[in-house]
C-alpha positions in Angstrom: -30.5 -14.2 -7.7 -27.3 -15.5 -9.5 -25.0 -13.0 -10.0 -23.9 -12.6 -13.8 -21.4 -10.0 -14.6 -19.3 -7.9 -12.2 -17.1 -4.7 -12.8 -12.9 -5.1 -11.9 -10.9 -1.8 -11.1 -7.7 -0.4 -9.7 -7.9 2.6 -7.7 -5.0 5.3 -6.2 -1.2 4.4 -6.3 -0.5 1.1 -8.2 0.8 -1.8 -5.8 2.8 -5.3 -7.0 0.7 -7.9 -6.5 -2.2 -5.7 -8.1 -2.3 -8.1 -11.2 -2.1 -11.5 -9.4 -5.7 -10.1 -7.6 -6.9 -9.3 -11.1 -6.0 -12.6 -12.4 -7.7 -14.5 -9.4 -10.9 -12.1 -10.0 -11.1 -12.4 -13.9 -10.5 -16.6 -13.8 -13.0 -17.3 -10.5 -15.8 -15.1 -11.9 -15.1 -16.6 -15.2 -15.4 -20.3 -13.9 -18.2 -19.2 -12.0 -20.0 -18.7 -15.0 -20.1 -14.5 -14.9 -18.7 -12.1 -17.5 -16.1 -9.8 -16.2 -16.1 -5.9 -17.2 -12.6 -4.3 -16.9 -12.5 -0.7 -16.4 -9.0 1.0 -17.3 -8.0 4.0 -14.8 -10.2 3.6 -12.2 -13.0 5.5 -11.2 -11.5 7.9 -13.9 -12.1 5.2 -16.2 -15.6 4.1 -14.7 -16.7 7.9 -15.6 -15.2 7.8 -19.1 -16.7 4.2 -20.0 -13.3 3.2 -20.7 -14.1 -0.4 -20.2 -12.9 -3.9 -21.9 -14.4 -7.3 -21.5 -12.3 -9.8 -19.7 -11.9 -13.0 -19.6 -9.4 -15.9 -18.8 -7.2 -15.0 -21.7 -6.6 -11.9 -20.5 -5.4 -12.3 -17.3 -2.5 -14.7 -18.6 1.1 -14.2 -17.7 0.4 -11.3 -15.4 0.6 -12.8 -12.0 4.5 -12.1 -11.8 4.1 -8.4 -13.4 4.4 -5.4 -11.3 1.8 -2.7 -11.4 -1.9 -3.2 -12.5 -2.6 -3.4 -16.5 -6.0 -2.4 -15.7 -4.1 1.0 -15.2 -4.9 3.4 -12.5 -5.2 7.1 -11.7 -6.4 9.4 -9.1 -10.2 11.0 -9.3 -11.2 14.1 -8.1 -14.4 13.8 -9.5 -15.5 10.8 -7.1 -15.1 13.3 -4.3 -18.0 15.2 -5.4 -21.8 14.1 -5.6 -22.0 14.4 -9.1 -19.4 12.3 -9.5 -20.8 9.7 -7.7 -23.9 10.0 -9.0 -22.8 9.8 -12.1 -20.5 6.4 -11.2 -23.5 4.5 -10.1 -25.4 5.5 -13.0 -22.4 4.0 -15.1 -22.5 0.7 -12.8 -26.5 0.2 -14.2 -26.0 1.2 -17.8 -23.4 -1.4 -17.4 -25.8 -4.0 -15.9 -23.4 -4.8 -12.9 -24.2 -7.3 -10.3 -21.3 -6.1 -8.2 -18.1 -3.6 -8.9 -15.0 -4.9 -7.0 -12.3 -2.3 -5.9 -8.9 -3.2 -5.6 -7.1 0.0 -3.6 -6.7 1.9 -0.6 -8.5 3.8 1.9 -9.3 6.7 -1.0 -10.4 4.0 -3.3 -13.0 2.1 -0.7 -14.2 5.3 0.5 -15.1 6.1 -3.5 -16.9 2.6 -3.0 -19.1 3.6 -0.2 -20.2 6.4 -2.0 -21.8 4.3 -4.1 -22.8 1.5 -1.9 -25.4 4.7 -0.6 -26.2 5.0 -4.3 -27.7 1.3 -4.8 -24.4 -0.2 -6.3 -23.3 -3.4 -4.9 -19.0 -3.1 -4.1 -16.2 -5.2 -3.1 -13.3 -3.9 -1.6 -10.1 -5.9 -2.0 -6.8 -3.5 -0.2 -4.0 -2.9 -2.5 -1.3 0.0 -1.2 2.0 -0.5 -0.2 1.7 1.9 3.1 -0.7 -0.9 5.1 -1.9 2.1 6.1 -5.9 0.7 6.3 -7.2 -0.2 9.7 -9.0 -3.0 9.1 -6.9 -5.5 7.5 -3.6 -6.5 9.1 -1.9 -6.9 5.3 -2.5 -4.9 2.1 -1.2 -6.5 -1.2 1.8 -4.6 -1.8 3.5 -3.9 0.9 6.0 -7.0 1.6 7.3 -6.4 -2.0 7.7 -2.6 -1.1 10.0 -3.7 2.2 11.8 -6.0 -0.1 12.4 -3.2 -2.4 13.6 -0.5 0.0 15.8 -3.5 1.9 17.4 -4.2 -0.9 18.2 -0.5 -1.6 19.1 0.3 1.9 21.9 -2.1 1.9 23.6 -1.1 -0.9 22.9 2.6 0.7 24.8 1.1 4.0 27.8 -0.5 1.9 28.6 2.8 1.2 28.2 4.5 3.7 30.2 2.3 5.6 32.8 2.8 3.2 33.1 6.4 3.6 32.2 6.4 7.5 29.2 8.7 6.3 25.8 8.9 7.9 22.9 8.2 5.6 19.6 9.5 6.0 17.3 7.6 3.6 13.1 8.5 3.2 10.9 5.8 2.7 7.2 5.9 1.2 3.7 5.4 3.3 1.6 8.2 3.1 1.3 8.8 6.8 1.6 5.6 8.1 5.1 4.5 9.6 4.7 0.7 8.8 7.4 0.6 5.9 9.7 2.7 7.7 9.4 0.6 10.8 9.9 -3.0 9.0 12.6 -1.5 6.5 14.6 0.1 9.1 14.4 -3.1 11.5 14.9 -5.4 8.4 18.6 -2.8 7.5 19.1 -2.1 11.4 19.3 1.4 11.2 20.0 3.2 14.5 17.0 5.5 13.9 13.9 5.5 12.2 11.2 8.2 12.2 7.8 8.2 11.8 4.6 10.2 12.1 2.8 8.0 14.6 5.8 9.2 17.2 5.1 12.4 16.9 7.6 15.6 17.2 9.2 14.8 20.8 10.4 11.5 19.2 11.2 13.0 15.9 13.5 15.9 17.6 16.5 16.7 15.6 18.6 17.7 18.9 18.3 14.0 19.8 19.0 12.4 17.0 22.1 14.3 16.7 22.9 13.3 20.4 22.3 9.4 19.3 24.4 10.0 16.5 27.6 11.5 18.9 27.1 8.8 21.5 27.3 6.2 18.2 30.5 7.4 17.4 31.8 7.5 21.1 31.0 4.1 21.1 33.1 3.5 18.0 30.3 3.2 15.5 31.5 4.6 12.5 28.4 4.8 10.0 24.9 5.5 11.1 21.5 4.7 9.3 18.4 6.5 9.8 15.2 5.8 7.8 12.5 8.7 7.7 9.0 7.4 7.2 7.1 10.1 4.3 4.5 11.3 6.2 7.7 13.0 8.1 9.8 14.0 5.3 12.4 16.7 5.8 15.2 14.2 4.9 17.4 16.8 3.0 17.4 19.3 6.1 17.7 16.5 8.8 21.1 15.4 6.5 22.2 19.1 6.0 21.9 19.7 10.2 23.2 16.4 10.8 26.8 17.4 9.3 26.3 20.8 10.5 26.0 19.8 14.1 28.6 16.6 13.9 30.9 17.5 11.3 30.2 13.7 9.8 29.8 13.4 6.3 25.7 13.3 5.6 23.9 12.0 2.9 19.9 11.7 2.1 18.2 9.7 -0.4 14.7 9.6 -1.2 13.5 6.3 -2.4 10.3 7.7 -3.7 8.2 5.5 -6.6 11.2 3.0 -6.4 9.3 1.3 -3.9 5.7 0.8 -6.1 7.6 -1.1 -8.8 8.9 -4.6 -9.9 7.8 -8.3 -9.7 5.4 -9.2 -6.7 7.3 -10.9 -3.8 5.9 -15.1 -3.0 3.8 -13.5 -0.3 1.7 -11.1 -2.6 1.6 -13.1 -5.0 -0.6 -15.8 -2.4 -2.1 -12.9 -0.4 -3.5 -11.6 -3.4 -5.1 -14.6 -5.1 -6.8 -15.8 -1.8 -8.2 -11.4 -1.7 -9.1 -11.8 -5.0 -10.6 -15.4 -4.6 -12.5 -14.4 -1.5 -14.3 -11.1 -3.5 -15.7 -13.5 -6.2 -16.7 -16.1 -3.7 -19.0 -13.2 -1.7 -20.5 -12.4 -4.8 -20.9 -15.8 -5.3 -23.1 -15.8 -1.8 -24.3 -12.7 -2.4 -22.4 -10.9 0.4 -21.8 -7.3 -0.5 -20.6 -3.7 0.4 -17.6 -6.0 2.5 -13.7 -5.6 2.1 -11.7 -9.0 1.7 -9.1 -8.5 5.1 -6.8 -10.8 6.8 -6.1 -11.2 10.0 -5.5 -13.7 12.7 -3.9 -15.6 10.4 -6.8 -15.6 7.9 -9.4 -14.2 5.5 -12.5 -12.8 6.1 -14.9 -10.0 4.6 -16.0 -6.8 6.9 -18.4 -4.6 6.3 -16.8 -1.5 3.8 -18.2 1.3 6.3 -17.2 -0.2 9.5 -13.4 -1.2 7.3 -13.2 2.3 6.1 -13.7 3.9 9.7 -11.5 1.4 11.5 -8.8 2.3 13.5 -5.5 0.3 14.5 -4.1 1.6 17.4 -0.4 1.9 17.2 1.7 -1.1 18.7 5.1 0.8 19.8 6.9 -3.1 20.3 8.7 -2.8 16.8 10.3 0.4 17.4 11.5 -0.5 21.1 12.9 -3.3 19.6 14.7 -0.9 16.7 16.4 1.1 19.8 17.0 -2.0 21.6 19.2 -3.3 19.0 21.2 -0.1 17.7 22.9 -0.4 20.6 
C-alpha cells in the first residue's frame, strides 16, 4: 500500500544539521506525493498533539540554521509503558503511515518502543557525541569539532602567551569521539576520555607528562577532557598545585550544540533524510538511515540500537605520538 502521510520529529539534545534533515524529509515526502505532520518537542510534543502540517514552504531557508525549529526536549514519559502506549495511540489518531526520528540513542530506543506497539518508525541519528554504534557518522558532530577547534585555539593563543597550562572539557555524553578529533585537530599533549578508563586517566601521570614537557622546553600545555570524565576544575587546581604552572579550565559546554551546520552536515544530512523517505517510499520500516563504508544504508532499529563499536585506540596513539 502507498504510503500517504508520515510524522517528522526531533528527539534529545538539538544537533546542527538537524534542519537540513528536516528540509530533505518535508520536500521528498512532499514530492512524493504524502503530507507531512510536524510534531514540535518531540515525543513531548507527540503526547501533547502539539503538531503542524508541513510542507515545502516550510522547510525554506533552514538548511544553513543551527538547531531544529521543530524544537526538542527530553521525555520521561516515553520511558514508561503508558507513555508509550499512549504515543502509538497518538501515531493512529493521527493516521500515520510511518513516524521518522531524528536523534540519538535515547530517541531510537523511544522508537522501538513503539515499533512493538504496531507503529511503523524511521530512525535518522542526529547528536553531536557519535556516540551510536551502528552508524560511523551522526549529523552533528563535524560541526561540533569545528566549534570546539575553533575555541581551542584561541584557548592555546593564550595560554601560550602566559606559558599557562589549559585544561579545556569537551561535550559527548560518554563517548570520547569529540575529545579525541578536537584534541588531535588543536594537538593537545593529553586528552582524556572514558573509553581509557582510570589507569590512563591518572592524575599522577599527567602531571609527570606535564614536568617532562617543560624539561623539554615546552612552555604551554593543552589537555582536552572528554565529559563523560569531567573533573576539569580539580584536574586544573592539582595541576598547579603539583607543578607550580599557572592552570586554567574551561568548560565548553552547549557552545558546542550551536551555530550554522558545517558543508559536511549539511550533505550528510539531506542524503539521512533522503534515504528515510525513500524507505518509506519501499515500504522498509523499523530501520535507521547509517553510513558507513563510505555510504548509506538502512539497519534494522533493534539490531542499530544494540550495536556496539568496539573502540579503535589508533587516534589516541597517534595524539601521544605527536605531543612529543
Amino acid at each position: 500500500m502507498k504510503p500517504k502521510k508520515i510524522g517528522l520529529l526531533t528527539s534529545g539534545g538539538d544537533a546542527p544539521g538537524m534542519n537540513a534533515a528536516i528540509r530533505a524529509v518535508v520536500r521528498a515526502a512532499v514530492n512524493s506525493g504524502m503530507k507531512v505532520t510536524g510534531i514540535m518537542r518531540g515525543y513531548d510534543g507527540l503526547l501533547s498533539g502539539d503538531i503542524v502540517e508541513m510542507h515545502a514552504g516550510s522547510v525554506s531557508d533552514i538548511i544553513n540554521k543551527g538547531g531544529t525549529i521543530l524544537r526538542t526536549a527530553r521525555c520521561p514519559e516515553m520511558n514508561t509503558e503508558a507513555g508509550s502506549d499512549k504515543a502509538a495511540g497518538i501515531c493512529r489518531i493521527l493516521g500515520l503511515d510511518c513516524l521518522i526520528v531524528i536523534g540519538g540513542d535515547g530517541s531510537f530506543r523511544g522508537a522501538v518502543d513503539l515499533s512493538k506497539r504496531g507503529v511503523n518508525v524511521i530512525g535518522i541519528p542526529g547528536t553531536i557525541d557519535l556516540d551510536l554504534g551502528c552508524t560511523e557518522y551522526t549529523i552533528g558532530f563535524d560541526t561540533a569539532v569545528n566549534t570546539a577547534m575553533d575555541a581551542i585555539d584561541r584557548i592555546r593563543d593564550t595560554s601560550s602567551s602566559h606559558e599557562r597550562c589549559s585544561v579545556v572539557e569537551v561535550m559527548g555524553r560518554l563517548a570520547g569521539y569529540l575529545a579525541l578529533w578536537s584534541g588531535l585537530t588543536c594537538g593537545a599533549e593529553v586528552v582524556l576520555i572514558p573509553e581509557q578508563g582510570e589507569e590512563h586517566n591518572n592524575v599522577d601521570r599527567i602531571i609527570e607528562q606535564i614536568l617532562e614537557n617543560r624539561a623539554l622546553g615546552k612552555t604551554h600545555n593543552l589537555i582536552v577532557v572528554a565529559e563523560g570524565v569531567g573533573g576539569s576544575d580539580a584536574l586544573a587546581k592539582e595541576i598547579e598545585r603539583a607543578t607550580g604552572i599557572e592552570t586554567r579550565a574551561t568548560i565548553l559546554g552547549h557552545l558546542q550544540r550551536g551555530g550554522s551546520p558545517t558543508a559536511l552536515d549539511r550533505v550528510r544530512a539531506a542524503y539521512m533524510g533522503y534515504k528515510a523517505v525513500e524507505c518509506v517510499i519501499n515500504n522498509e520500516y523499523n530501520k535507521v538511515i547509517i553510513y558507513k563504508d563510505g555510504g548509506y544504508s538502512a539497519m534494522d532499529i533493534v539490531e542499530a540500537v544494540n550495536y556496539e563499536r568496539p573502540y579503535d585506540n589508533a587516534m589516541h596513539d597517534i595524539i601521544k605520538l605527536l605531543a612529543r
